[in-house]
N, C-alpha and C positions, 0 to 999 in steps of 0.2 A: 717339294719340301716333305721330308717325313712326318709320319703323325705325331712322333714325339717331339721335333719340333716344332707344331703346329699348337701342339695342345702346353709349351714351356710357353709359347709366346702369348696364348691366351692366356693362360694362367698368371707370367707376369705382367699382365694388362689387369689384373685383377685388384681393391682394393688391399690393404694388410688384411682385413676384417676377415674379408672373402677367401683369400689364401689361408690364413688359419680357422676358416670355418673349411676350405676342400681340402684341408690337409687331416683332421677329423675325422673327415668323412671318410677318406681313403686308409684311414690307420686303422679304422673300425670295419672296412671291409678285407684288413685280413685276417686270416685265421688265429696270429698271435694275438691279436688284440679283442677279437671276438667276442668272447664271452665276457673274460674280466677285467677288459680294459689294458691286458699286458701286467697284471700284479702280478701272476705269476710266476712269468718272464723277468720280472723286475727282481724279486724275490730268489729266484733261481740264480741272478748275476751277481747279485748280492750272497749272499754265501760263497759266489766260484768265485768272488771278489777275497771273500775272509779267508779262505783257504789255499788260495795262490793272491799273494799281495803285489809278486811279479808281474801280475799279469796288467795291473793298474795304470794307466796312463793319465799325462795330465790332459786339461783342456786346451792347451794351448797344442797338444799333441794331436788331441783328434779334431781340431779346425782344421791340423795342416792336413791331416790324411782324409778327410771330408771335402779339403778344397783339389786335393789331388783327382779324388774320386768322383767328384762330381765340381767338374771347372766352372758352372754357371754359378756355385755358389760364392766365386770370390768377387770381393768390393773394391 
């Protein structure tokens, strides 16, 4: 078994609690989120959002390209 499969299976063995406390953790060990949490980041998408409106998608848009992208996350 890979370690990335090793380490989804332990992870979804994990409480809710626990999963959003290691998912925290790993947002904050990278470099986008580092310092300020991702305001930045946030701040940056947000203007490239005011200035191309095109580029907007809905939520129901990026569930289907998130379940695409990553297939463990469908229900």
């Amino acid at each position: 078994m890979s370690v990335m499969a090793e380490a989804e299976k332990l992870i979804f063995s994990l409480s809710e609690k626990d999963r959003a406390e290691l998912v925290g953790k790993i947002l904050r060990s990278l470099p986008l989120y580092a310092d300020d949490g991702g305001l930045a980041e946030a701040r940056r998408r947000d203007i490239e959002m005011d200035e191309n409106p095109e580029s907007i998608i809905s939520l129901e848009q990026l569930n289907e390209r998130l379940s695409e992208r990553f297939p463990f996350l469908r229900k």
